[in-house]
C-alpha positions as CSV (number, residue, x, y, z in Angstrom):
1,X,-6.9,-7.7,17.9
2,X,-4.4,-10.0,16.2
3,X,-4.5,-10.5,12.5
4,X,-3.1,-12.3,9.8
5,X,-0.1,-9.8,8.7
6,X,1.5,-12.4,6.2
7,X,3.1,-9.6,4.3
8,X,4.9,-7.9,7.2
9,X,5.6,-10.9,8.3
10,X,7.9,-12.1,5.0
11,X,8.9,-8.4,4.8
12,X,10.9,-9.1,8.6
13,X,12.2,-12.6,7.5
14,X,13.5,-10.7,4.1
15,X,15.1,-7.6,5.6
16,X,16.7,-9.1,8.2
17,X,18.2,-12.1,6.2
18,X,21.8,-12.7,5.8
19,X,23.0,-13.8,2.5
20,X,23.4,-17.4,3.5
21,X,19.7,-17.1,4.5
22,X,19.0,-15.8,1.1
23,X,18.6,-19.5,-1.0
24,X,16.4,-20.9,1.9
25,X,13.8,-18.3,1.8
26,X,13.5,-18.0,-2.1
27,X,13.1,-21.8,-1.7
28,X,10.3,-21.3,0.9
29,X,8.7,-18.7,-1.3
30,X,8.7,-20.6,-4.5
31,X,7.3,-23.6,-2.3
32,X,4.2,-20.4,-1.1
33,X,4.2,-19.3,-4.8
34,X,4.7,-21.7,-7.2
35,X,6.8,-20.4,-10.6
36,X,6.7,-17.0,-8.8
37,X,10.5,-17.6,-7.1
38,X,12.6,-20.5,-9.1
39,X,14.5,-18.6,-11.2
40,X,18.3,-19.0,-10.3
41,X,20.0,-16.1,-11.1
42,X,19.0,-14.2,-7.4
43,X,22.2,-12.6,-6.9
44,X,22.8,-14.9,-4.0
45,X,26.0,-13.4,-3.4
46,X,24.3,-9.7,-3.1
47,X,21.9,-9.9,-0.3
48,X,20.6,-6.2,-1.5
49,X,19.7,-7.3,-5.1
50,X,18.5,-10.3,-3.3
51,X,16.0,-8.6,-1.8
52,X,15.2,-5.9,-4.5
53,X,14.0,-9.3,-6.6
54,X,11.5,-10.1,-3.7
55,X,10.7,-7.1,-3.1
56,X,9.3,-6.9,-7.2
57,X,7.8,-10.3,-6.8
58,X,5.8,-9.4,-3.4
59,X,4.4,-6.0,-4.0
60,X,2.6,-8.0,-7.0
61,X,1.6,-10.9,-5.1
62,X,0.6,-8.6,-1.9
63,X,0.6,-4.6,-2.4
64,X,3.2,-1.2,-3.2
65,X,3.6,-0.8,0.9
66,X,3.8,-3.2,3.6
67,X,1.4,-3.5,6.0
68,X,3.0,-1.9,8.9
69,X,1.2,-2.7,12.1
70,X,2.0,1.0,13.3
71,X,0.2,2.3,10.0
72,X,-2.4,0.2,10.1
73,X,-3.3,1.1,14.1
74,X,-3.1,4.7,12.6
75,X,-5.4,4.3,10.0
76,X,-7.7,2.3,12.2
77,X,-7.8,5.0,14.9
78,X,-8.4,7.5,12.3
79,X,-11.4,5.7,10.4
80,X,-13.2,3.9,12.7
81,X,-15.9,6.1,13.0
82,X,-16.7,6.9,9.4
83,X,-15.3,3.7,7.1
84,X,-12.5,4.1,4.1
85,X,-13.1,4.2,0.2
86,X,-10.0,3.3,-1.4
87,X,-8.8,4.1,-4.8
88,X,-6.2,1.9,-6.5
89,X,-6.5,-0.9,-4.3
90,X,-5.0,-3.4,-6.2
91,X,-5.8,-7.0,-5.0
92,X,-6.8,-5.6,-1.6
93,X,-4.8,-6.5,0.9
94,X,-4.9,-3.1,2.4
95,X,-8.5,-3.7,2.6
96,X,-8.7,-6.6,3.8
97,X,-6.8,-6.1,6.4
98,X,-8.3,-3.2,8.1
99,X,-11.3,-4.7,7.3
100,X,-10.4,-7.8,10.0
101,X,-9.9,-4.5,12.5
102,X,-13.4,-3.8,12.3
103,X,-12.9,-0.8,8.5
104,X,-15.9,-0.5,7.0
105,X,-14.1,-0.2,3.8
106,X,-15.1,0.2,-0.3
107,X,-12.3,-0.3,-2.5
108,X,-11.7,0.5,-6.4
109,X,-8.8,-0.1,-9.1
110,X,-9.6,0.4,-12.6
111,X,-7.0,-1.8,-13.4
112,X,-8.2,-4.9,-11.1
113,X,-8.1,-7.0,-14.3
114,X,-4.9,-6.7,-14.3
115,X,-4.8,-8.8,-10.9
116,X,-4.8,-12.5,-10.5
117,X,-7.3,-13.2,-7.6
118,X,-8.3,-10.4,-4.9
119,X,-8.4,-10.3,-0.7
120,X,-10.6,-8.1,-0.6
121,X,-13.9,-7.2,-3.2
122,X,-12.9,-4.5,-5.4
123,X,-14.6,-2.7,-7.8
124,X,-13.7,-1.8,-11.3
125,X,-14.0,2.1,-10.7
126,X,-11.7,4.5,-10.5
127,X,-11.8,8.2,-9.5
128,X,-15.4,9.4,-10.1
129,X,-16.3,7.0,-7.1
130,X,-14.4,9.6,-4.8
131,X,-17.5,11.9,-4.8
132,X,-19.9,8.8,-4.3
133,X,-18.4,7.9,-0.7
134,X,-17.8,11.9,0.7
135,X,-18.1,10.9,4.3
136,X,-15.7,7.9,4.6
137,X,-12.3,8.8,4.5
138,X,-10.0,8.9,1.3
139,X,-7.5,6.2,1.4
140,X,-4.4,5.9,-1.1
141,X,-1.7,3.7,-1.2
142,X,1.2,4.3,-3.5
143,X,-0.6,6.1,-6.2
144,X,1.1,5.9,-9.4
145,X,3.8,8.3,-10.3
146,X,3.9,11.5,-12.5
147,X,0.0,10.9,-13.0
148,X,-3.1,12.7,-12.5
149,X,-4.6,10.3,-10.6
150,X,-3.9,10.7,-7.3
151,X,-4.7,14.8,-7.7
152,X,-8.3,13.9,-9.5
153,X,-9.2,12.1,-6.6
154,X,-8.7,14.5,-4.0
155,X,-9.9,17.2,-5.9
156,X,-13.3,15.1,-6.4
157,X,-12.8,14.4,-2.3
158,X,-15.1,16.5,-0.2
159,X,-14.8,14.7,3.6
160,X,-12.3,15.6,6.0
161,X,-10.1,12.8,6.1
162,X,-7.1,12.0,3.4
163,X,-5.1,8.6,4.2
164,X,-1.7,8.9,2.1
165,X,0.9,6.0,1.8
166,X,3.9,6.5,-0.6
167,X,6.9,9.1,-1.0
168,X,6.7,12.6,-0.4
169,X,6.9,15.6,-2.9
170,X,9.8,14.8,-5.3
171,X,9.3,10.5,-4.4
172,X,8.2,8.0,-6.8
173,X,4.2,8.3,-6.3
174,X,1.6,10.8,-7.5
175,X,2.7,14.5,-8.7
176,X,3.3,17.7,-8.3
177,X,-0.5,18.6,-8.8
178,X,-1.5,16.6,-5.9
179,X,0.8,17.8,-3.1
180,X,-0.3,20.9,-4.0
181,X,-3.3,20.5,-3.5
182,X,-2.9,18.8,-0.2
183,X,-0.7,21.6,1.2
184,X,-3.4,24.2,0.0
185,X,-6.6,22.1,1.8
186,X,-5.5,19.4,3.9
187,X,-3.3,20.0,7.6
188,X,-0.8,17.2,8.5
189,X,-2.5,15.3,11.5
190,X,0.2,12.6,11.9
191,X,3.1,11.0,10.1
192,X,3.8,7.5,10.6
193,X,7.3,6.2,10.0
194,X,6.6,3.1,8.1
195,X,8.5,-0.2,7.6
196,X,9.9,0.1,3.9
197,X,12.0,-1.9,1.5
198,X,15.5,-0.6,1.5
199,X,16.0,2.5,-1.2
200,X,12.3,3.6,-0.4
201,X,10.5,6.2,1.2
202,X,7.4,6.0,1.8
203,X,5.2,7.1,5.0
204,X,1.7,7.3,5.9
205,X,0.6,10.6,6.9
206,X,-3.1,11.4,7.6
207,X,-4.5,15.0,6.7
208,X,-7.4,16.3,7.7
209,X,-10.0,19.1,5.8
């Protein structure tokens, strides 16, 4: 099936940009994103701190992890037969895009407020919709770090399936309480090596009960 992987898609033409490259695409993306890019001072003559700059503006605009069409084949393969609920789905582009695969997906961010505009319908709920949707799988995608709230959600979780995007134990997403957890109740099924902004590490693995 071929989508509309905008994200990836600026992700490629960003990481594999030279520095002369660099003032032509922030053009381009203020032309996308109006206000969102003009600033001047983009460390043109650093292509890295370049691209950490985008790389702050786009996970705002789009989501924490790139859509990966590896990942996202993954996740399809895994959920097709029993949908995803997602917690902390931000503006939904996860969502949306498994969604166009065929997903039955639910998503949830109590902070969607916080959000200009969504992809994807997303309630304002948070963890104590985990227990509402126990046969889809549990989706999450960068949970926030040193919180509880990736933990209170699979702790609340009692399907088979856990979907996890971000950094492993000791990374910048979720906490101690939460990989233990996982290690206790959940065996690896797959890892996925994931496209990632340079200086990050974040996978997808897929656990199951």
């Amino acid at each position: 099936m071929v989508i509309n992987n905008e994200y990836f898609d600026l992700y490629l033409e960003i990481y594999n940009s030279e520095q002369s490259q660099i003032p032509k695409i922030r053009e381009s993306l203020n032309k996308k994103f109006p206000n969102s890019f003009d600033h001047k001072n983009y460390c043109d003559s650093d292509p890295f701190l370049s691209k950490y700059i985008f790389r702050e503006k786009l996970v705002l605009i789009y989501a924490w992890a790139v859509t990966d069409p590896n990942a996202l084949d993954a996740i399809v393969k895994a959920t097709q037969d029993t949908g995803i609920i997602e917690i902390g789905a931000g503006r939904g582009y996860w969502a949306s895009i498994l969604a166009n695969c065929g997903v039955n997906v639910v998503a949830y961010d109590t902070g969607k407020d916080d959000y200009i505009g969504s992809y994807y319908p997303v309630g304002n709920d948070g963890t104590e919709m985990v227990s509402e949707h126990k046969n889809r799988a549990l989706f999450l995608c960068w949970p926030p770090y040193d919180t509880s709230m990736a933990y209170d959600c699979v702790s609340k979780y009692q399907g088979n399936t856990l979907i996890y995007i971000g950094e492993n134990r000791g990374g910048c997403n979720a906490n101690d309480d939460f990989f233990n957890f996982v290690s206790k109740n959940f065996k690896l099924d797959c890892r996925i090596d994931m496209a990632q902004w340079k200086g990050l590490h974040d996978d997808l693995y897929i656990y199951r009960r």
